[in-house]
C-alpha positions in Angstrom: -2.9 262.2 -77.1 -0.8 262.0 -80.0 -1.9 262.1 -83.8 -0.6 258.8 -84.0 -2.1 257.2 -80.9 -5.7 259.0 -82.2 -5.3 256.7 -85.4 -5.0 254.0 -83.9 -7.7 254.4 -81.3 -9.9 255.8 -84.1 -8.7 252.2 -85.9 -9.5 250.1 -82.9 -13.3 251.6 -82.6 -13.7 250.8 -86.1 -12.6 247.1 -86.1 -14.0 246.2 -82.9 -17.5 248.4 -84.5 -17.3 246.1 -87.6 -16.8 243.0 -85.1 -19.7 244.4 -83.4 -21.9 244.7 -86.9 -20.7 241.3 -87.9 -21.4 239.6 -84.4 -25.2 241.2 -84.3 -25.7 239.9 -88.1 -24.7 236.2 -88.0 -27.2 234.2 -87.3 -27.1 230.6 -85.2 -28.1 228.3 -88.3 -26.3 225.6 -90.2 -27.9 226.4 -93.5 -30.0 228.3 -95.7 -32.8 226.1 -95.1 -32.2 225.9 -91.3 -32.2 229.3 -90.7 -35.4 230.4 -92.8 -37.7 227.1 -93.2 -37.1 227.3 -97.2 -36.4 224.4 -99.1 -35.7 226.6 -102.7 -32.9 229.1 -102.9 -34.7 232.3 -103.9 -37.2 232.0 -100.7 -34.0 231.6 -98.9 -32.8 234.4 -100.0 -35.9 236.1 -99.5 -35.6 234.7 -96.2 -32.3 235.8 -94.9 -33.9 239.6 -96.0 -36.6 239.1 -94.3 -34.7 237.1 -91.3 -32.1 240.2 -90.8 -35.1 242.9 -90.6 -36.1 241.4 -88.2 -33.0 240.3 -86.0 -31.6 243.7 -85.5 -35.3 244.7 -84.3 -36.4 244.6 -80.2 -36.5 240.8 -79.8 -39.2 239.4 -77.3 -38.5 238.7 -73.4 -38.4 235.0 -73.0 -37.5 234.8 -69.2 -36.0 231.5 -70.2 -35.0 231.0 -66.1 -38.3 231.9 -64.6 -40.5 229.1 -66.2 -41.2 226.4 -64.1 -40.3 222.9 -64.9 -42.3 220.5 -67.0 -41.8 217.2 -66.5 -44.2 216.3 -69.6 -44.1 214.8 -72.7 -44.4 216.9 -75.9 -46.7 214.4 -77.9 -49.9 215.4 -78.5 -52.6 215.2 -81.3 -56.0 216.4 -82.0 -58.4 213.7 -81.8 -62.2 213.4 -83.1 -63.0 209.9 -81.8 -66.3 211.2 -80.3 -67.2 211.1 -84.0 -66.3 207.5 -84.9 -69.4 205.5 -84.9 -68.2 202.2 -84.0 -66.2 201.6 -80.1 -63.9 199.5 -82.3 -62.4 202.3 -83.7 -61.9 204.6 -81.3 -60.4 201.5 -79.5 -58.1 201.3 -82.8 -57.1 204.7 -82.8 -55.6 205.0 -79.3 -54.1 201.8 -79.5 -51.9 203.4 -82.7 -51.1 206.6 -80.6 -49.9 204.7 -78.1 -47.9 202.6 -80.1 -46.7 205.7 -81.9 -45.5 207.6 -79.2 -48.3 209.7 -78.0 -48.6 210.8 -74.7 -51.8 213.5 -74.8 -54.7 213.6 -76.8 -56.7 216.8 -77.5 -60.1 215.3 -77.7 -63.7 217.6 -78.3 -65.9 217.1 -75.2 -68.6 218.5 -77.3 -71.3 221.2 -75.3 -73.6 220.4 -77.7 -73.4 216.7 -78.4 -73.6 215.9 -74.3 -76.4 218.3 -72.8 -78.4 218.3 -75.7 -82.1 219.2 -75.2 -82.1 221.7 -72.3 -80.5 222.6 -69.0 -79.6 219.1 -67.0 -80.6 216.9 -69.7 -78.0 214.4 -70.9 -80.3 212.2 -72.8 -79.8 211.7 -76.7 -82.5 211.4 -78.5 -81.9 213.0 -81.6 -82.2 209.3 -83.1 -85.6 208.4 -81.2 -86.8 206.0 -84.4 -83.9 204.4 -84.8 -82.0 203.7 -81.8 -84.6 205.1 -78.9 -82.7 207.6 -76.1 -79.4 207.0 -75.2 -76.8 208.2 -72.6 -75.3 211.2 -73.9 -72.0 210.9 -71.7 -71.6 207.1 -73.1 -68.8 207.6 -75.9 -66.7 210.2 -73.8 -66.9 207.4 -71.2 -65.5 205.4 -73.8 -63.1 207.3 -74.8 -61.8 208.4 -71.1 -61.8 204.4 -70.1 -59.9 203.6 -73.3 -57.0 206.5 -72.9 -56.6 205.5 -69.7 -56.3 201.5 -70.8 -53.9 202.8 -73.2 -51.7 205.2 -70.7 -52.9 208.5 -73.1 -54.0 212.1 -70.9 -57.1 214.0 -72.5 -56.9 217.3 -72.9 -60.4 217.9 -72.8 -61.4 220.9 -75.0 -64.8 221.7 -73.5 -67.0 224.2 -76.4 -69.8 224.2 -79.1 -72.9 225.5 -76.7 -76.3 223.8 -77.4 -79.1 226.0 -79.1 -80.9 226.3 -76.0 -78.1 228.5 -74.1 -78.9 231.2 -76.6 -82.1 232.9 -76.8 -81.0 233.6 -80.5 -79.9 229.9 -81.4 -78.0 228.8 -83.6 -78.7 232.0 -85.6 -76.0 233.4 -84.0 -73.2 230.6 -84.9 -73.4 227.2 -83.9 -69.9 228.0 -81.8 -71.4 231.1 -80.4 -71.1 231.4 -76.4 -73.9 231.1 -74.4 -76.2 234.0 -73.1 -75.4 233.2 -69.5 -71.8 231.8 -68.6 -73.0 230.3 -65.5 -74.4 227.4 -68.0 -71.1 226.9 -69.2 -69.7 226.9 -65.9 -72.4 224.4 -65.2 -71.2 222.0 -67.8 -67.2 222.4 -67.1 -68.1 221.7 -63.7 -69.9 218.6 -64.1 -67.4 217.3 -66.9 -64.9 217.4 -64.4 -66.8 216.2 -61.6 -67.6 213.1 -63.8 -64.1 212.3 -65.0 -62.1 213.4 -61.6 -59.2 211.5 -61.5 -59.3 210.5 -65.3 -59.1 213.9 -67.2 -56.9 215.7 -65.4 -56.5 218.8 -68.5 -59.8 220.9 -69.8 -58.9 223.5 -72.6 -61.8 226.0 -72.1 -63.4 227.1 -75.8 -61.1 227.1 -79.1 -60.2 230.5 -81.7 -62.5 233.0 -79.7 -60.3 236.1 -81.7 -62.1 234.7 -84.8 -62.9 231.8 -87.6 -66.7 232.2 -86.0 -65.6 230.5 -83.4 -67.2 233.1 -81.3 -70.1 233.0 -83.8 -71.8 235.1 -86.2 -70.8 238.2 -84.2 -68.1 240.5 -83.5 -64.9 238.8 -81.0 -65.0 240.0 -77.7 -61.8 239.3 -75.2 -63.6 240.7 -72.2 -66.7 238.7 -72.9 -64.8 235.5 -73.5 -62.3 236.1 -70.1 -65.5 236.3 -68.5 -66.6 232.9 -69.3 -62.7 231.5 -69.0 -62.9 232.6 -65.0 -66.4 231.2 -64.1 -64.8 227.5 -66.0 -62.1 227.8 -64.2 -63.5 228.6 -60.8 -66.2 226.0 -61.5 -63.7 223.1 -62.1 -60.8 223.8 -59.5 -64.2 223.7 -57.1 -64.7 220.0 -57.9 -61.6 219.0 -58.7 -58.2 221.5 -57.2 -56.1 219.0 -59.1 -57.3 220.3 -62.5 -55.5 222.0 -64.8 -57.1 224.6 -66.9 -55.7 225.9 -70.4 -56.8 229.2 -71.6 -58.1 228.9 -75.5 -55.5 229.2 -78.0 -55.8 232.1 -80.3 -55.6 232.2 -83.7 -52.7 233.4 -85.3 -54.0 236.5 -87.3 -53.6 239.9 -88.3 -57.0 240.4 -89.0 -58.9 243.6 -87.0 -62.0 243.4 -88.7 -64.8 242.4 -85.7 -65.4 238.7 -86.2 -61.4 238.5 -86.1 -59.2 240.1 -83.9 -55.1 240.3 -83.9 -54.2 237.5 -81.0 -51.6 239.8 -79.2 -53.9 243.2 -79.3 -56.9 240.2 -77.6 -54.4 238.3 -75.6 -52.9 241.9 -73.5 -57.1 242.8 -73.3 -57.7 239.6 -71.7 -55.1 240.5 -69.4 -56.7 243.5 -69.0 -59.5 241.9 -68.0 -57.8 239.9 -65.4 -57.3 236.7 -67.2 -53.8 236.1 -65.7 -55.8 234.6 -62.8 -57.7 232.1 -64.7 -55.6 229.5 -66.0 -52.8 227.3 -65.1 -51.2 227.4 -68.8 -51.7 229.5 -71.9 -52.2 227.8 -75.5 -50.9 228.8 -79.1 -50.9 227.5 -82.7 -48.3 226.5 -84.6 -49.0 226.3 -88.1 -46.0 226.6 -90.2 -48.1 227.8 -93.3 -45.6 228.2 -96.0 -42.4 227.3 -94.4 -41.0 224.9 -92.2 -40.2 224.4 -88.8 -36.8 225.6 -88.5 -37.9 229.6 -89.5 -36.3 231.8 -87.3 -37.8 235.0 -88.8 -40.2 236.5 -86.0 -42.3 239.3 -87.0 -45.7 240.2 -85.2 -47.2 240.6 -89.0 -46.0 237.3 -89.9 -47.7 234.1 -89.1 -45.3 231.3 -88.8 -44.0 228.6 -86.4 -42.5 230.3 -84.1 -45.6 232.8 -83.7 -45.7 231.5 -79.9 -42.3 233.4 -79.3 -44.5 236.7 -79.3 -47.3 235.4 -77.0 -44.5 234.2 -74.8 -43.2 238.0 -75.0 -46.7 239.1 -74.0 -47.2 236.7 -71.1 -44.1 237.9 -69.8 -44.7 241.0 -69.8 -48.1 240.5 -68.1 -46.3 238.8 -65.1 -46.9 234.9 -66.4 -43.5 234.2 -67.0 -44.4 231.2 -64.7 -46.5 229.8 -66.6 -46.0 227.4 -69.7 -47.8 227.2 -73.3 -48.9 223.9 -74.9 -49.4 224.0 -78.7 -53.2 223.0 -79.5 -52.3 222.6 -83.1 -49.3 222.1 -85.0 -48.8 221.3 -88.4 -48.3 221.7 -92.3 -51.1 221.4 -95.3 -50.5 218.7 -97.9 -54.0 219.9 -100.0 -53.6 219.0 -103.9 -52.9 221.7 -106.5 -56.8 221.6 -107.5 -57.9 222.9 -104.1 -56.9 226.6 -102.6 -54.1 226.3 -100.4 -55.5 228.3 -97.7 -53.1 227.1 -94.9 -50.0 226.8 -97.5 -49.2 223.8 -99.5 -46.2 221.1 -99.0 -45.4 217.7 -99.8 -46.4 214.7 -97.8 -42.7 214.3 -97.5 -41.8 217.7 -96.6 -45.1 217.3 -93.9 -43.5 214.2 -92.5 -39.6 216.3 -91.8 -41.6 219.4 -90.8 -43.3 217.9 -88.2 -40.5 215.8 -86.7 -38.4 219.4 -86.5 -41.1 220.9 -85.1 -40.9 219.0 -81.7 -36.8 218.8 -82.0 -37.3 222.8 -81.8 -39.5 223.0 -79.2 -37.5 219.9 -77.1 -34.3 222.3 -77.8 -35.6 225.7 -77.9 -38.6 226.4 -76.2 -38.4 224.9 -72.5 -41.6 227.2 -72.0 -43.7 225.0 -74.3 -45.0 222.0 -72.8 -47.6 219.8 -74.9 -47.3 220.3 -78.8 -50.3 218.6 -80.7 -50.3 217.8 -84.3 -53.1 219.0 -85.8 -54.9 216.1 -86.6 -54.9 212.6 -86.3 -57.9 211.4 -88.7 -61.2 211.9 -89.8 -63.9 209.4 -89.5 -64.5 209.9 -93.3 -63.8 210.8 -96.2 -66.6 213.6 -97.2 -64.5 216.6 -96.5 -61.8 216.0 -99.1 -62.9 219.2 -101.0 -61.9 221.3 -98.2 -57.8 222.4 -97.9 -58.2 221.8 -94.0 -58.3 218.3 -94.2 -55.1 217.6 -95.3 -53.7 218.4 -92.1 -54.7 214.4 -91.3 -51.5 211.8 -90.3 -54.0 209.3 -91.3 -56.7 208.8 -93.8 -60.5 207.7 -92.6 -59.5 203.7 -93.0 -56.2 204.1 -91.4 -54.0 204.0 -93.5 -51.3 205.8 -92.1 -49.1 209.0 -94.1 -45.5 209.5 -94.4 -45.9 212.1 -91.7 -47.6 209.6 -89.3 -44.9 206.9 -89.4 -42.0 210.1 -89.0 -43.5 210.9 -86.1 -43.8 207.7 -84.6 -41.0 206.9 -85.5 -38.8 210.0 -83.2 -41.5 209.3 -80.5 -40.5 206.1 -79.6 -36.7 206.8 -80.9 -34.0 207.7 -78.5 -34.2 211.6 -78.9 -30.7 213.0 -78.3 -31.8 216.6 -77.5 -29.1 219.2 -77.1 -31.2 222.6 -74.8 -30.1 225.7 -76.4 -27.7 227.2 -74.6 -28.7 230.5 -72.6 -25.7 232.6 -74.3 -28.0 232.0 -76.7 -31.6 233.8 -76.0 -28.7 236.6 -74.8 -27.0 236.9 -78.1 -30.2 237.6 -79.7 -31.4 239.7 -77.2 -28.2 241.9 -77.7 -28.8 241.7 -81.3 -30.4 245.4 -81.4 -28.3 246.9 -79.5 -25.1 245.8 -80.9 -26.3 246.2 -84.8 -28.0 250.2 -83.4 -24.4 251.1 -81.5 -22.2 249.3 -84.7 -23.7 250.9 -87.6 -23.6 254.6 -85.6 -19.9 253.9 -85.2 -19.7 253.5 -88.6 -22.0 255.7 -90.3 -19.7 258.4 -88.3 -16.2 256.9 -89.4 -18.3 257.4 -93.0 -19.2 260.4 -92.5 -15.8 261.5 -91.4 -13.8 259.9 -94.4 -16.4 261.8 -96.8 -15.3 265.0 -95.2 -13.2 267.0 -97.6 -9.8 267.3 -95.9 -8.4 270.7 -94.2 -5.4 271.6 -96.2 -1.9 272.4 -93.9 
């Protein structure tokens, strides 16, 4: 080869190398804001940092073609209507979902508030001098009738054990599982029995990796797939048609006993042999301090699109089949007097995260199926010293927030949704590789230009 023709290949390797650097740097974003959930400039910038350590790293396995189709509707919310008092309401609040949009409600069926007193009893009579006993299972039948009037699935979220499961109590935690799964087993099982044909989705327990949700005691991912399986084996036995979601995790970083890191107790569940007893997986989807649109992904950062990771894990676990539905999604509008312990927006800022946070998932994500904001209301007003409860689309007397009437207003919209396309999940898979093989190129051609030069 000729002097000449070695410039020019040396020339080539370095253009197409700084085509390569370029291509494995630019991101698929519109804006600033779209590409890092920001709404100020210097936490964009901050963001783009942030975006482009993590873009060049190992990006998660998606198996985008290997998911199986959902023919469901992403509309969800979190529901507590087995606390409103009066039938009325509960009537009311379904009748505004459904007007709204919603297709799925995630409603408590509440261990402790159904099989109260002991083993097989589902008499209430905590109120004995003022209303006598009553039927226990009366407001969940309610509350099943009425979502059905109202054309509205449950997802039943079976959890909260009675005292009397544990030989220690409620010394333990009131959320803390029972001493014997077989009792929970016994209660999933007759919940499904009861509503076959009605409640077709049971989520079984909520947060067992922490937020003593597993109780005044260390988390345990063995102990709590243990329980998963006999729920699951219970209710298929009464009713095959069921479909059983796994607990969604929490998203944290914590590895202190009472909390553990959801990806380290997510691949010990598999472990375990979880993968065997559920039909579909469940995440969070907080956005915390930014919004919807963040594209950062980093297994120490807890953001949107956390569930891109868990995805990664199910994958690589052999679930690729299987979908995840979101059990909570949303942004914190708590005023400046109270911590902002799940971040702090605007009730305006609420309302357009929310609204992007299903046009992602409708575009992005075809492995998430059901995405429930996180929550509708409460029945009152008592908790308004706590940051968690301004999570609420409505308040106590309905009187609905910008984020409710967003929402609703999307729902029943016509939703022009454009599927990324699957150059896409490639292009960022290739992202690594391109940035690792570009920068060597260069570095070299660096390297060799900082040479001193051999004299003739």
């Amino acid at each position: 080869m000729s002097k000449k023709s070695g410039l020019v290949l040396k020339k080539t390797v370095i253009g197409l190398a700084l085509v390569m650097l370029v291509v494995s740097l630019w991101p698929h974003a519109s804006s600033l804001y779209d590409l890092t959930g920001e709404e100020t400039l210097p936490g964009q910038l901050r963001g783009v940092v942030h975006w482009l350590e993590t873009a060049v790293r190992p990006q998660p396995d998606l198996a985008i073609d290997e998911i199986v189709t959902q023919v469901v509707s992403p509309f969800g919310v979190n529901t507590f209507l087995q606390q409103e008092v009066e039938p009325e309401k509960r009537e009311l609040s379904l009748q505004l979902l459904n007007e709204a949009g919603f297709t799925h409600i995630r409603q408590e069926f509440t261990w402790e508030d159904i099989e109260i007193h002991g083993k097989g009893d589902f008499e209430d009579r905590r109120n004995m001098e003022a209303v006598g006993a009553v039927d226990a299972w009366a407001k969940y039948d309610q509350i099943v009738d009425l979502a059905g009037q109202y054309d509205i699935e449950i997802i039943a979220r079976l959890s909260n054990p009675p005292s009397w499961t544990r030989a220690l109590t409620d010394t333990i935690g009131s959320m803390a599982p029972p001493d014997n799964v077989a009792d929970f087993g016994d209660f999933a099982a007759t919940t499904a029995e009861r509503y076959q044909g009605q409640v077709r989705y049971y989520q079984l327990w909520n947060e067992p990796n922490g937020n003593e949700e597993w109780g005044l005691q260390d988390v345990n991912p063995e102990a709590y797939t243990e329980l998963l399986c006999e729920g699951y084996r219970r209710i298929k036995e009464v009713d095959p048609e069921a479909v059983v979601l796994a607990a969604a995790l929490t998203p944290t970083l914590a590895m202190d006993g009472r909390h553990m890191n959801d990806l380290i107790f997510l691949q010990r569940m598999y472990n375990a042999g979880a993968a065997a007893c559920f039909d579909v997986f469940s995440a969070q989807g907080y956005g915390l301090w930014s919004g919807a649109t963040d594209q950062r992904l980093r297994p120490t950062v807890i953001n949107y699109p956390h569930n891109m990771l868990i995805r990664d894990l199910m994958v690589q676990n052999g679930d690729a089949h299987k979908p995840i539905w979101i059990s909570e999604m949303g942004w914190n509008t708590v005023p400046d007097d109270i911590p902002a312990n799940f971040g702090r927006v605007t009730e305006a800022e609420q309302a357009k995260y929310t609204v992007e946070a299903f046009q992602r998932q409708q575009a992005d994500w075809p492995w998430v199926g059901v995405n429930s904001v996180w929550f509708f209301k409460r029945p009152g007003d008592w908790e308004q010293g706590e940051s968690w409860y301004y999570f609420r689309m409505m308040e106590p007397d309905f009187t609905p927030l910008p984020v409710f009437g967003a929402v609703a207003e999307y729902a029943t919209g016509e939703q022009v949704v454009e599927p990324m396309a699957g150059w896409m999940y490639a292009w960022d898979a290739l992202r690594p590789v391109l940035f690792a093989v570009s920068s060597a190129i260069l570095f070299y051609a660096l390297l060799a230009w900082l040479m001193p030069k051999k004299k003739e």
